[in-house]
C-alpha positions in Angstrom: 0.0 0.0 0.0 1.4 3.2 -0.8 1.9 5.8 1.9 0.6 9.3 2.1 4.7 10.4 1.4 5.3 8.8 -1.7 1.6 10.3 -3.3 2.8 13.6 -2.8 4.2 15.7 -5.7 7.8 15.9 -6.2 8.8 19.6 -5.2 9.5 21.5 -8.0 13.4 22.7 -8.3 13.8 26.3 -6.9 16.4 27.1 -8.4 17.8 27.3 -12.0 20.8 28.5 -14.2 20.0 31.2 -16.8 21.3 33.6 -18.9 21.1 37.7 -19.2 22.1 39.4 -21.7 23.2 42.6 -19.9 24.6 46.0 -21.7 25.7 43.4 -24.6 27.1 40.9 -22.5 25.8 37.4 -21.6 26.0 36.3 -18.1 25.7 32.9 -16.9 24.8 32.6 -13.3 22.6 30.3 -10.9 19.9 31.5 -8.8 16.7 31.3 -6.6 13.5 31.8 -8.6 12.7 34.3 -6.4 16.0 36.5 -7.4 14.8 39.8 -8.3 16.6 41.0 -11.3 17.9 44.0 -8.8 19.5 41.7 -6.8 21.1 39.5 -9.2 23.0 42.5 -11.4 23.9 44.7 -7.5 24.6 41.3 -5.7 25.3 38.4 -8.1 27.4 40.7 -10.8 28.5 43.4 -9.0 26.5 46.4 -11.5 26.2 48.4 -8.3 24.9 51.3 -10.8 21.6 50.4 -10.4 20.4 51.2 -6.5 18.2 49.9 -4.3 15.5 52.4 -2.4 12.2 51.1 -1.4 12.6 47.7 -3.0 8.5 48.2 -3.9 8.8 49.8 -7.1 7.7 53.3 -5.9 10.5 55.5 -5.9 12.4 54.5 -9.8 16.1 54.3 -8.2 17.0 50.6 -9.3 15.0 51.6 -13.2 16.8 49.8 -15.7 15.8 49.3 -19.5 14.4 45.9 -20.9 14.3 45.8 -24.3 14.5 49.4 -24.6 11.6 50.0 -22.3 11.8 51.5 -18.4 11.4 48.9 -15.6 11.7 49.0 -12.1 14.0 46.0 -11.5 13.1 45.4 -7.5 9.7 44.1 -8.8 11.2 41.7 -11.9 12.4 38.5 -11.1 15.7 37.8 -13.2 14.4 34.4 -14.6 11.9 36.3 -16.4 14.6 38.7 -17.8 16.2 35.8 -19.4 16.2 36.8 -23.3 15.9 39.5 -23.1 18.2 43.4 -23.9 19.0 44.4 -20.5 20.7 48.1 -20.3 21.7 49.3 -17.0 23.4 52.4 -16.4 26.9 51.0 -16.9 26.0 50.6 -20.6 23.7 53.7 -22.0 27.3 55.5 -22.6 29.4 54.5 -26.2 32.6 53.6 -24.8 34.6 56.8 -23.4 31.8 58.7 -24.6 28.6 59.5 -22.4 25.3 59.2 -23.8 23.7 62.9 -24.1 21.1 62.3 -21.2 24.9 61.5 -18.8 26.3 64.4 -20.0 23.4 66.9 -19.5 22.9 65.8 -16.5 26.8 66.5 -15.5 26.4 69.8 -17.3 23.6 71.1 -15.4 23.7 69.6 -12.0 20.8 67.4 -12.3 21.8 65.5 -9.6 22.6 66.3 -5.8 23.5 63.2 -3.7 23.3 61.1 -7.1 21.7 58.1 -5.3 18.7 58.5 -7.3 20.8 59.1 -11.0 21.2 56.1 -12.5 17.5 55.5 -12.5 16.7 59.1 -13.5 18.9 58.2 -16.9 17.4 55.3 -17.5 14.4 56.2 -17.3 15.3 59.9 -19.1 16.7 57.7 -22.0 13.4 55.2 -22.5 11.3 58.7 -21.8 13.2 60.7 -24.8 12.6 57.8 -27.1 9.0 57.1 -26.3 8.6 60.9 -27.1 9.9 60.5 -30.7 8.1 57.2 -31.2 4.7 59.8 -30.8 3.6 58.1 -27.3 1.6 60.2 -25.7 1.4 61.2 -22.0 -1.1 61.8 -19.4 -0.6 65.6 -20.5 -0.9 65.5 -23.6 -3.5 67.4 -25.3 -3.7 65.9 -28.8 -3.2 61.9 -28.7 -4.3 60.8 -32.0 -1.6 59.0 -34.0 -1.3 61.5 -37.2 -0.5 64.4 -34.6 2.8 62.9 -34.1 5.0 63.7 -31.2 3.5 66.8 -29.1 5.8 69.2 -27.8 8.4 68.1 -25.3 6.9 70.6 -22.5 8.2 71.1 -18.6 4.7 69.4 -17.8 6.1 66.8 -20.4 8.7 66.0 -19.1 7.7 65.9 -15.5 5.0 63.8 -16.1 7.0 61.4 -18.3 9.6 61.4 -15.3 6.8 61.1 -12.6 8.2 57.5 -11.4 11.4 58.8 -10.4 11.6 60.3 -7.2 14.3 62.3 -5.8 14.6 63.0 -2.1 17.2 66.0 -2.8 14.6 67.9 -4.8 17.0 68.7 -8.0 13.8 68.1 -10.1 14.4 71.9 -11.8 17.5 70.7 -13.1 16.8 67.2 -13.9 13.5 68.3 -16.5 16.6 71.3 -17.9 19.0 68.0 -18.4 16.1 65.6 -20.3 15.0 68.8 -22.8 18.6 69.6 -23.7 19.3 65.3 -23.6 16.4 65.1 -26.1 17.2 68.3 -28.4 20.4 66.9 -28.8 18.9 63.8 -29.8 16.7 65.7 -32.8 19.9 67.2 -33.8 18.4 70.7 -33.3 21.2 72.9 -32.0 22.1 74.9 -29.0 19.4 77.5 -29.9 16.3 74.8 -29.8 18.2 73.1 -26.4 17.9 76.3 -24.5 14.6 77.1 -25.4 13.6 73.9 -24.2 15.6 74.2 -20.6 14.2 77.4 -20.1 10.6 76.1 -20.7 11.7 73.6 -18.1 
């Protein structure tokens, strides 16, 4: 007669070995199913760039990019990262060179204690090409398709930006960095970049 212990289920394995592609890189690294993705690049891979905050996905600090698009990584678990383009801060810039959201933020102190920053460019990045893709925001007064982008606007920006907090309060400076970021991305000159900060 069977006993009650051998009709129980098997437990399922809780742990597995996978693979992230990170900032063009593949990693290959056990662990836990429960890993969040934070964890794994901060405490399995040593890509301290990305912070931790509230670990509940309220405050944007540990934002990275998955497949181009923003993400709080406290709240995804690295196995279901596996396959896809992840871009932490340690990889927006080309090389020696910083990517224009890094060096607008240098230029005009869009930072204070910095804790915050790597999830503020992350995010600045995905925001600055999901305003040239046309995507409209919560502010936006004219969201049909054929309008195309509407005008990258202070209230833009800060609602675009809205999931990144920062305790320091250098949100003035951060909406002047992701208007010049994003002019310099049109290719539209100095002249169109100030414009745009001063808006901000």
């Amino acid at each position: 007669m069977a006993t009650s212990s051998s009709l129980s289920p098997s437990p399922s394995p809780t742990h597995s070995t996978i693979t992230l592609n990170i900032n063009g890189e593949k990693h290959t690294l056990p662990v836990d199913h429960r890993t969040t993705l934070l964890d794994a690049l901060r405490e399995r891979l040593e890509l301290t760039g990305t912070k931790k905050g509230c670990d509940q996905g309220q405050c944007g600090a540990c934002t990275v990019l998955l497949d181009g698009r923003r993400a709080v990584s406290c709240l995804q678990l690295a196995v279901a990262a596996e396959g896809r383009e992840i871009t932490t801060v340690e990889g927006v810039a080309e090389g020696e060179r910083l990517h224009p959201v890094q060096q607008a933020f240098l230029d005009l102190d869009g930072y204070q204690c910095g804790y915050c920053t790597p999830g503020q460019i992350c995010s600045a990045v995905a925001v600055i090409e999901e305003h040239a893709a046309g995507w409209p925001s919560a502010v936006t007064d004219d969201v049909r398709p054929e309008a195309g982008p509407p005008p990258l606007t202070a209230d833009e920006i800060r609602e675009r930006m809205s999931g990144n907090l920062c305790r320091c309060g250098a949100y003035v400076s951060i909406v002047q960095a992701v208007a010049r970021a994003a002019a310099t991305r049109a290719g539209e000159g100095d002249d169109s970049a100030e414009s745009a900060e001063a808006a901000a």
